[in-house]
TORKOL-10257 format. One line per 3 residues: number of its first residue (from 0); their letters; for each residue x negated, y negated, z of C-alpha. Coordinates in steps of 0.25 Angstrom, whole numbers, plus 5000, padded with zeros to 4 digits. Example, Ala and Ser with C-alpha at 12.3 -4.5 7.8 and 13.67 -1.06 7.14 Angstrom:
BEGIN
0 = AS = 4951:5018:5031 | 4945:5004:5029 .
end
This chain:
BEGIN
0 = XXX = 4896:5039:4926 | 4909:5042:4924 | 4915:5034:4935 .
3 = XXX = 4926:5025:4936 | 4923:5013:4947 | 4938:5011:4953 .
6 = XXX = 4939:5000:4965 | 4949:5003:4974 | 4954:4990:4984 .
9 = XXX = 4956:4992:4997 | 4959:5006:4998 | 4960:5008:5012 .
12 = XXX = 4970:4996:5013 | 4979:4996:5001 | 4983:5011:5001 .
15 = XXX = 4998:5010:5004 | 5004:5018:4993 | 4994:5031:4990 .
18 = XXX = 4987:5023:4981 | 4975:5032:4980 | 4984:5042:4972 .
21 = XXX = 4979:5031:4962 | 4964:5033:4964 | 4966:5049:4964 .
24 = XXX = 4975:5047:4952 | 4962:5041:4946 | 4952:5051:4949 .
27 = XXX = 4960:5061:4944 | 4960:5056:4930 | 4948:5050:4930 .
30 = XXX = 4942:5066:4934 | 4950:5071:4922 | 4942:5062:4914 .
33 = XXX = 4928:5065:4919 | 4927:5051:4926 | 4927:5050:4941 .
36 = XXX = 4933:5037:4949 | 4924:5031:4959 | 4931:5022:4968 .
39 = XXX = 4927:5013:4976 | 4936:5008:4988 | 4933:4993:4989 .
42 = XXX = 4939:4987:5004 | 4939:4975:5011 | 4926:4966:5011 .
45 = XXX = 4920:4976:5000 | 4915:4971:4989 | 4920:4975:4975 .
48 = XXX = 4912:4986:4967 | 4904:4982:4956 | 4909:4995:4947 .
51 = XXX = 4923:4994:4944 | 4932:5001:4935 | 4946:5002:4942 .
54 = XXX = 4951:4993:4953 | 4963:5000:4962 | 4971:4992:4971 .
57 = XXX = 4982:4999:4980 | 4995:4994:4988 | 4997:4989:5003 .
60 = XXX = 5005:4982:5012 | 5006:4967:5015 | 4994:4969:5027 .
63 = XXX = 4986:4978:5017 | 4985:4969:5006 | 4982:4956:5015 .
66 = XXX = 4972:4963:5021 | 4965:4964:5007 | 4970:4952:5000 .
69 = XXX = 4960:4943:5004 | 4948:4954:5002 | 4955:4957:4988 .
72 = XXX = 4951:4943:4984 | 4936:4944:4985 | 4939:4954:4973 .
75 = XXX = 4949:4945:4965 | 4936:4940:4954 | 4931:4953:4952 .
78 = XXX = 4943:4961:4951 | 4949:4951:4941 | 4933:4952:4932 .
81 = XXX = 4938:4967:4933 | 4952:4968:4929 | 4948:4956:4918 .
84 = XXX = 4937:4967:4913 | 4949:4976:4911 | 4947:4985:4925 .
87 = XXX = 4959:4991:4928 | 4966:4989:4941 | 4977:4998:4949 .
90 = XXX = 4983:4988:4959 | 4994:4994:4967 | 5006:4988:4976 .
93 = XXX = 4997:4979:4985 | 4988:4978:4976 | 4995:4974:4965 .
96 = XXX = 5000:4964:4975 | 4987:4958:4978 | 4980:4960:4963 .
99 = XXX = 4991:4949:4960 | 4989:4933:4963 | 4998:4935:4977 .
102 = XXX = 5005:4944:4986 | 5012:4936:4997 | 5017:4945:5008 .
105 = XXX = 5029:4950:5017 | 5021:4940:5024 | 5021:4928:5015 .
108 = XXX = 5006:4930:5014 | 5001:4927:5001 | 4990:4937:4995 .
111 = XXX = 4981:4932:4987 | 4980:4941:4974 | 4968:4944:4966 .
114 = XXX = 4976:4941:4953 | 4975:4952:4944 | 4989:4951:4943 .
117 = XXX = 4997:4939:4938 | 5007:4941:4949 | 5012:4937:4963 .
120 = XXX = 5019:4947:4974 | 5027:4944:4986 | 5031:4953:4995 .
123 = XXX = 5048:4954:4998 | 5051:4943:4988 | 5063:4936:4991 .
126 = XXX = 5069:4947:4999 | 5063:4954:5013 | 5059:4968:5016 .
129 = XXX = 5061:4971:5000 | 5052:4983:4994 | 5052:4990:4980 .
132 = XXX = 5053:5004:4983 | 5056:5014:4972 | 5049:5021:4959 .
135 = XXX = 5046:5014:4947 | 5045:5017:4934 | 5038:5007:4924 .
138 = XXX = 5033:5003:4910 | 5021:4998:4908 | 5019:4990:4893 .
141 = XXX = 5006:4997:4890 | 5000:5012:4889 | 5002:5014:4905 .
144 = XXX = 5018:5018:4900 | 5027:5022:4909 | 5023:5021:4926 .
147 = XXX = 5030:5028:4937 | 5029:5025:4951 | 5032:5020:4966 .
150 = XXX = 5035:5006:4971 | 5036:5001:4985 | 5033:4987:4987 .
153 = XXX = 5040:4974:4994 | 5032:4963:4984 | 5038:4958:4972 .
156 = XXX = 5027:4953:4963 | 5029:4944:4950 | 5019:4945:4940 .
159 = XXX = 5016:4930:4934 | 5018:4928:4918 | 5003:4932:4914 .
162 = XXX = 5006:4946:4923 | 5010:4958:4914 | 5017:4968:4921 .
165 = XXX = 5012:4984:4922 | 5024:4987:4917 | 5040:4987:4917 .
168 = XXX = 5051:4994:4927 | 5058:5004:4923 | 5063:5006:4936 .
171 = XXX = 5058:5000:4950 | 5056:4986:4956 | 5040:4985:4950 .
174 = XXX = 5036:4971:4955 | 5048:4964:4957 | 5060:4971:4956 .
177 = XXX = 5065:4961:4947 | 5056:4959:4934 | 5056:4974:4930 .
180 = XXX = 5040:4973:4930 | 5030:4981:4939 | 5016:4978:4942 .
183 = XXX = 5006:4969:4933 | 4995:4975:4923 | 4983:4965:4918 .
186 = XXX = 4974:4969:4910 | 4970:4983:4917 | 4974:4980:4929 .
189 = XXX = 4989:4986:4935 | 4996:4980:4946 | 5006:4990:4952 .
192 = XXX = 5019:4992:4963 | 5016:5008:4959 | 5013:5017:4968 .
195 = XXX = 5014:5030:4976 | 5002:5030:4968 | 5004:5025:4955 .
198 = XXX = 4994:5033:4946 | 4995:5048:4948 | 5010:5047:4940 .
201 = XXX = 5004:5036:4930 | 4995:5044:4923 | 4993:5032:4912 .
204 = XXX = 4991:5022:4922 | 4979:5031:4927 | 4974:5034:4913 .
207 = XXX = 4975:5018:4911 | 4967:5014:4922 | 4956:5024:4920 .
210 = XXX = 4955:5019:4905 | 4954:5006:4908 | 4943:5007:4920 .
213 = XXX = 4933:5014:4910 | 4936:5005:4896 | 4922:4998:4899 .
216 = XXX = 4914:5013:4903 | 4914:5020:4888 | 4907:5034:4895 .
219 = XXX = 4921:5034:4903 | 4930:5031:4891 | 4927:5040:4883 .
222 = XXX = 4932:5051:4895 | 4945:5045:4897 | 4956:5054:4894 .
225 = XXX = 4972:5051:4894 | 4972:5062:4905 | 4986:5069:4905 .
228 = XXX = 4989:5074:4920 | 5002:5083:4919 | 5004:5082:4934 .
231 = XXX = 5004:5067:4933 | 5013:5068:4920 | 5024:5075:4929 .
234 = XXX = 5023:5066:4942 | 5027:5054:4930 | 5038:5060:4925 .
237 = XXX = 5043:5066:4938 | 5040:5051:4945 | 5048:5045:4932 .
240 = XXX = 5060:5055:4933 | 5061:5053:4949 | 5061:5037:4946 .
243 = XXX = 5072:5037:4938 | 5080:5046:4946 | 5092:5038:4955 .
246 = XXX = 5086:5043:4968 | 5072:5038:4965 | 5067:5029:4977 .
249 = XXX = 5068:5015:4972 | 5074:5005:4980 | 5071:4991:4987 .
252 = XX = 5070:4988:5001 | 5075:4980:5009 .
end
């Protein structure tokens, strides 16, 4: 069949930030390719599917994610199998956060982290009531290019020194407001602050994903297209121009 099996964690909890613009994002390309996306929305106490192709992850608050942390970890082994096998992963925000080794709260509760990510993320580092608000524009070292986007987060995360970052600032805060980096990619996986969504403006982020969930299905290979979206092409360039205009909302709260 030419399916794509794509897990999506927690849906009902971790959906803050429109997140499922991403999942329509990806049926959308996937159509244009004759493919279909079936997904399968995994909650807590469920067990994980055995068909996997694409794991999504999306964003919460502090309560959101502790209320899935510790479920989360009954996954950690066969999410790690996966990502090692080359699946790719969309984490988002919270998600991110918790595909990490830890996430200590407004709280000072330490999350325990699936580690995916060689990283750690703590909410209002050194300074109370602080968010990172603002659009963002980065640079990824690989074929993803360019990303544009939206940010709005109170942790500050530090990747560790076997951690490569998704990519670069060229203007926001990213994961710390302070080492110009934003996100962490291994292997396939991506780790991201972005969103609003993140994928209907990142048309290579969605071709990379799809391309990468069926390298092991030769039948749906040889139907991938680098699909070019016009509308999608315009919302990047018009997100990119508003970015770098003065009035553009990027500031951090206190």
């Amino acid at each position: 069949m030419n399916e794509i099996n794509l897990v999506h964690l927690y849906p009902e909890i971790l959906n803050l930030y429109a997140d499922r613009g991403n999942l329509l994002t990806l049926q959308y390309y996937t159509k244009k390719m004759d493919m279909s996306l079936n997904i399968k929305n995994i909650t807590l106490s469920e067990q994980f599917p055995e068909k996997c192709d694409l794991i999504f992850i999306g964003g919460g608050q502090d309560r959101d994610q502790e209320q899935v942390s510790h479920d989360l970890l009954r996954h950690k082994d066969v999410i790690n199998h996966l990502v090692n096998k080359g699946v790719p992963v969309l984490a988002v925000c919270g998600g991110y956060q918790l595909f990490g080794k830890s996430y200590r709260t407004s709280k000072n509760k330490i999350l325990e982290g699936i580690g995916i990510f060689d990283c750690v993320s703590v909410a209002n580092y050194k300074t109370k009531h602080k968010r990172f608000i603002g659009d963002i524009i980065i640079n990824t070292p690989n074929e993803i290019g360019q990303i544009i986007g939206f940010e709005n987060h109170a942790a500050s995360t530090f990747l560790g020194k076997n951690s490569e970052p998704f990519g670069f600032i060229e203007k926001g805060f990213g994961n710390n407001g302070v080492d110009k980096t934003e996100g962490a990619i291994y292997k396939n996986a991506v780790g991201t602050y972005l969103h609003g969504p993140i994928l209907p403006r990142n048309e290579k982020l969605t071709l990379f994903l799809i391309q990468k969930a069926i390298e092991q299905k030769p039948n749906l290979l040889q139907k991938f297209i680098n699909y070019h979206d016009q509308n999608v092409q315009r919302a990047f360039k018009s997100g990119k121009k508003f970015a770098n205009k003065k009035y553009s909302f990027m500031k951090r709260v206190k």
